[in-house]
C-alpha positions as CSV (number, residue, x, y, z in Angstrom):
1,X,16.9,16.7,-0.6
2,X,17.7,16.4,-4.4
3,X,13.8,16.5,-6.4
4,X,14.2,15.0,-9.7
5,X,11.9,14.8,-12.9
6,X,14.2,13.7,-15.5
7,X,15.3,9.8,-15.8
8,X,18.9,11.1,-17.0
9,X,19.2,13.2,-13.7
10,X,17.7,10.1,-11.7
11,X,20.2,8.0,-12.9
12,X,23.3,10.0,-12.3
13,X,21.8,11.0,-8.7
14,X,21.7,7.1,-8.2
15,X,25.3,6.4,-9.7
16,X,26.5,9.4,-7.9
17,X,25.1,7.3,-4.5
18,X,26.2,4.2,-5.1
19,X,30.0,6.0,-6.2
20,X,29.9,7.2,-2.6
21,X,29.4,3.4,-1.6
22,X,25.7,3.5,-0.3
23,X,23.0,1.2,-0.5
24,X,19.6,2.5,-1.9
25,X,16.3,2.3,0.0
26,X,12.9,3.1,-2.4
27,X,9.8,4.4,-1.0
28,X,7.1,4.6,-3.7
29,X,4.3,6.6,-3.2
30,X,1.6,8.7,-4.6
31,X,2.0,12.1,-2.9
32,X,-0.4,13.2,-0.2
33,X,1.9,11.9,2.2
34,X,0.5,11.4,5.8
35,X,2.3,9.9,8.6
36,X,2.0,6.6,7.6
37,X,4.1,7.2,4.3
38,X,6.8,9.1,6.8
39,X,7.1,5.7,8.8
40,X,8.3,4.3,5.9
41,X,11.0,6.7,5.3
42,X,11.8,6.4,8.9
43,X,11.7,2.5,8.4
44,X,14.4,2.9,5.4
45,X,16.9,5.3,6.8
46,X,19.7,3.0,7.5
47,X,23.5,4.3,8.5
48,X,25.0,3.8,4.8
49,X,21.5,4.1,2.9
50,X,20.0,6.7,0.8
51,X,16.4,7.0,0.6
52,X,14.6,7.5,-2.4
53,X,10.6,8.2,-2.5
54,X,9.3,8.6,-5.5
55,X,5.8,10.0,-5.9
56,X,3.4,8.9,-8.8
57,X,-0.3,8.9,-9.6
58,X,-0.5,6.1,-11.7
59,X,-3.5,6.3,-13.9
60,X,-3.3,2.5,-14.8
61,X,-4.1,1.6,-11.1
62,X,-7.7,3.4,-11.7
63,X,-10.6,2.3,-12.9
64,X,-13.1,3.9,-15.1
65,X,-15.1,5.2,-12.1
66,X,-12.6,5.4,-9.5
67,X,-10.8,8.9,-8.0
68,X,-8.2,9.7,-10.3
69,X,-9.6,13.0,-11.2
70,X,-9.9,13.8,-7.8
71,X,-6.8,11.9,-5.8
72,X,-5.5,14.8,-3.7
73,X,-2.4,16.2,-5.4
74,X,-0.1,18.1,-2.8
75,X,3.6,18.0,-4.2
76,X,4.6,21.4,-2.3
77,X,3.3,20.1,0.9
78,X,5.0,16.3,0.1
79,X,8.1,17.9,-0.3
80,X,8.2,19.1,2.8
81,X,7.4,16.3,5.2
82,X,9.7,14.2,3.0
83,X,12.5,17.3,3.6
84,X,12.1,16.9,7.3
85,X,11.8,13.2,7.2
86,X,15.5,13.0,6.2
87,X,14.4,12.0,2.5
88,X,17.7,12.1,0.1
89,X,15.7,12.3,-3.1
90,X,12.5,12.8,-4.5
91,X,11.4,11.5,-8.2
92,X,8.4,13.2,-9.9
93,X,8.4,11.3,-13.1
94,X,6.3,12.8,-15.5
95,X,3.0,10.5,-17.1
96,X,5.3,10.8,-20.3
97,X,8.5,9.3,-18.8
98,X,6.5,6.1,-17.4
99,X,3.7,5.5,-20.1
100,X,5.5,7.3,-23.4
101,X,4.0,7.2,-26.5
102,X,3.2,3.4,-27.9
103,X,3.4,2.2,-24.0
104,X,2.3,-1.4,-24.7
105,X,3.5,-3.2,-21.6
106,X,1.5,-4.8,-19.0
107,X,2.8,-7.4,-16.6
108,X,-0.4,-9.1,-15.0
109,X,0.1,-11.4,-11.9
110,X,-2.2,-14.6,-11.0
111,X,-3.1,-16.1,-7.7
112,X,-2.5,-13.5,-4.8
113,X,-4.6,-10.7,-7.3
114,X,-7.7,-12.8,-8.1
115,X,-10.0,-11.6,-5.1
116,X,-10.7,-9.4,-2.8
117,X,-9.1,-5.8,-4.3
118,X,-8.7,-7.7,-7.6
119,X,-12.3,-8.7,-8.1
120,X,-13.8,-5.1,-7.0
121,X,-11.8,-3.2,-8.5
122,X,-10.2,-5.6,-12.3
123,X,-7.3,-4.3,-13.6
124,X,-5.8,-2.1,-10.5
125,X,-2.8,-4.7,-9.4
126,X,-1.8,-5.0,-13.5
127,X,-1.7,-1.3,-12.8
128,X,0.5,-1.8,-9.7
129,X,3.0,-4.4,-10.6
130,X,3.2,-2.4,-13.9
131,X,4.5,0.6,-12.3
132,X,6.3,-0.5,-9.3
133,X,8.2,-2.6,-11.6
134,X,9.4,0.2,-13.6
135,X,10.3,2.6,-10.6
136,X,12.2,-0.6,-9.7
137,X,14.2,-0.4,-12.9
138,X,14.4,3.3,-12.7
139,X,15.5,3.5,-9.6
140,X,17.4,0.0,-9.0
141,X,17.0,-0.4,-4.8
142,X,18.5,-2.8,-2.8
143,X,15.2,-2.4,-0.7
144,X,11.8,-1.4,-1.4
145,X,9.9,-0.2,1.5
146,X,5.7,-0.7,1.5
147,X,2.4,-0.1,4.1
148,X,1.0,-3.1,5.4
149,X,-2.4,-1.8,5.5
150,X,-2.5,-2.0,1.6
151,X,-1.9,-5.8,2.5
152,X,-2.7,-7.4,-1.0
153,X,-1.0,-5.0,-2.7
154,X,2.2,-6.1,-0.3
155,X,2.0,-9.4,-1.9
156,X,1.9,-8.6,-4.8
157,X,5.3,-6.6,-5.5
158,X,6.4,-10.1,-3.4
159,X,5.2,-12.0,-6.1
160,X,6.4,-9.6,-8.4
161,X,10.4,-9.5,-7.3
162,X,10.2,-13.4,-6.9
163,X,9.1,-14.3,-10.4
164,X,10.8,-11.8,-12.2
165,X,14.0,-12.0,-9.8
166,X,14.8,-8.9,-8.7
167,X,17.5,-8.3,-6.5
168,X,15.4,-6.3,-4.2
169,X,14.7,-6.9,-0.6
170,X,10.3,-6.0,-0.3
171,X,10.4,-4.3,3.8
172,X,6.6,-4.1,5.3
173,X,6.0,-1.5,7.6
174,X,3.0,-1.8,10.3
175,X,0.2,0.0,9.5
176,X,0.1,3.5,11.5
177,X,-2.9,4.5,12.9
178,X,-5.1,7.6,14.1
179,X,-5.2,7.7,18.2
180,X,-8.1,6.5,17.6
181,X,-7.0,3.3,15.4
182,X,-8.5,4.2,12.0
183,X,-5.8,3.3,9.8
184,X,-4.1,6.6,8.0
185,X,-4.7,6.7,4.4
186,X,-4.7,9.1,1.9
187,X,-8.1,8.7,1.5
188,X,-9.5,9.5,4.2
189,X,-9.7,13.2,3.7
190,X,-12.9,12.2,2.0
191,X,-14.7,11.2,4.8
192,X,-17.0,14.1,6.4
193,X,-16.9,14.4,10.0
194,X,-19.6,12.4,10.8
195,X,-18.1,9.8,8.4
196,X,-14.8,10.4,10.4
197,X,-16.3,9.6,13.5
198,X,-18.6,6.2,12.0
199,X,-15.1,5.0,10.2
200,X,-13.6,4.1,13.4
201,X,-16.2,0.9,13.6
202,X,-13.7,-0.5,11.3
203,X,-10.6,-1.0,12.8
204,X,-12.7,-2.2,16.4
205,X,-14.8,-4.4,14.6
206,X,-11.5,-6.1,13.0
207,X,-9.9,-6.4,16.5
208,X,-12.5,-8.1,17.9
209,X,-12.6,-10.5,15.1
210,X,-9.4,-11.4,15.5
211,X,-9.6,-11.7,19.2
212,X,-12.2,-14.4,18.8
213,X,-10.6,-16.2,16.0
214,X,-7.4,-16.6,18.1
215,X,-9.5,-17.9,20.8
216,X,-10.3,-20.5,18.8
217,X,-14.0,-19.1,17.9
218,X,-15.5,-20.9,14.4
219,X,-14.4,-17.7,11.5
220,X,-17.5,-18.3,9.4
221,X,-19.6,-17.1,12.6
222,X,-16.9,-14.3,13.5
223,X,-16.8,-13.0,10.1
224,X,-20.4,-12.9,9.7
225,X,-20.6,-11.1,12.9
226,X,-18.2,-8.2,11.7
227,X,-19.6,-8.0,9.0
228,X,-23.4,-7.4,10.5
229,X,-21.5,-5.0,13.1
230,X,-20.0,-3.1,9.8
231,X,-23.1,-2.6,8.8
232,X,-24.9,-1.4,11.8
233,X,-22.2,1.5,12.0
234,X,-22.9,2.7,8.4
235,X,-21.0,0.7,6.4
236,X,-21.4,-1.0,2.7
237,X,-19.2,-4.0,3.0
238,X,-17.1,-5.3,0.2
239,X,-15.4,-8.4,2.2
240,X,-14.5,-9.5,5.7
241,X,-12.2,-12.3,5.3
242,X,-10.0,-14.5,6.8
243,X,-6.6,-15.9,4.7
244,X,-3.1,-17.3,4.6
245,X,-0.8,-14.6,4.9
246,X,1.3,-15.5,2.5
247,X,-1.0,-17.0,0.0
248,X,-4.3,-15.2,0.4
249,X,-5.7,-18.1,0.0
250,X,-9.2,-18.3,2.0
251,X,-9.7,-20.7,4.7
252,X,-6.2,-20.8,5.7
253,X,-5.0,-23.5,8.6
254,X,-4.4,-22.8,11.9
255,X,-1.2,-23.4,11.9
256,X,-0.6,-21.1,9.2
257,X,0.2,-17.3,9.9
258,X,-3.5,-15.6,9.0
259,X,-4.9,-12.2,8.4
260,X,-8.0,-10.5,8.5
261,X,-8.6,-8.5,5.7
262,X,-11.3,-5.8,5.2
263,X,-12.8,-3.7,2.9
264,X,-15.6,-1.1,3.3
265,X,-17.4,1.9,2.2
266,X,-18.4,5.0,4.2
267,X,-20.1,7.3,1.9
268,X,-18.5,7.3,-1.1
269,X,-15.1,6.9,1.0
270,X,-13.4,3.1,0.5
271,X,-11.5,2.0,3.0
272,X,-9.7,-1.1,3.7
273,X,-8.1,-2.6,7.0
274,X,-6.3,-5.8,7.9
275,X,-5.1,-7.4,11.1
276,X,-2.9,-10.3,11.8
277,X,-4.3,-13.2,13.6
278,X,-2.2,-14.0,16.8
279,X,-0.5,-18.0,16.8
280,X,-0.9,-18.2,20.5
């Protein structure tokens, strides 16, 4: 695996690819990779395709009180899984190569950003469509591969090559999961082990939600009943919602594929969750 810091090197390692006749697969990350992140270098090896992760803390997708300072920074360790994932190359842009001096760009996106994520935390997807747009540009993929359990954030970089009309086919992975089903996340090194064990009230309480939704229960009453069952486990809810899955949009129809989307706090630990609502 080729690791790259400079944009002139990235570049040539790309043209160098695409000499050789191969497509180009992006996985953007932010380092301390987990096996979710490896599914999606799994997901984006292709017979002809060269993978690409890059790995990035972006500052602009903190806020003010958020865990920048603290996000868990593990490139020796990231290099590795991404070595024996079959990863062909690794960019570590510098903060100066993506936000030099005068840096006065910010691409913000309406509609699918407005709640949930957006409201708590204002500013973070400005911060993501900022970013992913430029490792787009960087890099220049003819796929871009992304987590559904960061399921807003999924939407966005939809929105995002749709408006602005990148030639760039946006792949959603599944979200992996602990045996236990709490969804893998970077994150979730936070949590204690008591937290650990409490966290897992999550992911159940979402499945039974969506169980009784696609039984045709009334979602108002379900949600509210997650919610209270969040809370019970030790939980400090954000949202437990139900919306289009394209859209976002609450109170989606029937007809319409839907997701239940979910964000929490255990401790000072945030999670979020989602689950698709089954048509049948």
């Amino acid at each position: 695996m080729q690791t790259v810091r400079d944009l002139n090197d990235l570049r040539a390692a790309i043209a160098s690819f695409r000499a050789d006749g191969a497509r180009v697969a992006l996985v953007p990350t932010m380092g301390a990779l987990h096996a979710g992140h490896i599914a999606l270098v799994e997901a984006a090896k292709r017979p002809g395709t060269k993978v690409v992760a890059s790995i990035f803390v972006n500052p602009k997708q903190f806020g003010p009180n958020e865990d920048l300072a603290r996000y868990p920074r593990r490139e020796a360790a990231d290099s590795r899984m991404l070595v024996e994932a079959g990863c062909d190359l690794l960019w570590l842009p510098p903060v100066e190569t993506m936000y030099p001096e005068g840096f006065a760009t910010n691409i913000s996106i309406s509609g699918v950003t407005e709640g949930l994520d957006g409201a708590a935390r204002p500013g973070h997807f400005d911060g993501v469509a900022t970013v992913v747009a430029k490792l787009f540009n960087q890099v220049g993929p003819d796929t871009a591969y992304f987590g559904e359990k960061d399921f807003q954030q999924l939407q966005v970089i939809r929105r995002l090559v749709t408006d602005l009309n990148f030639p760039i086919d946006i792949v959603g992975v599944p979200t992996q999961r602990d045996d236990d089903g709490l969804a893998l996340s970077s994150r979730n090194i936070y949590l204690d082990e008591d937290e650990r064990a409490k966290a897992v009230a999550l992911p159940r309480a979402l499945g039974v939600a969506a169980r009784a939704i696609a039984r045709g229960n009334l979602p108002a009453d379900v949600l509210a009943e997650a919610q209270t069952s969040l809370i019970s486990a030790g939980f400090t809810v954000d949202y437990v919602t139900l919306v289009d899955a394209e859209t976002l949009t609450e109170q989606p129809a029937a007809d319409r594929p839907r997701r239940l989307l979910a964000a929490a706090r255990m401790g000072q630990t945030r999670l979020i969750d989602n689950i698709a609502i089954s048509l049948d």
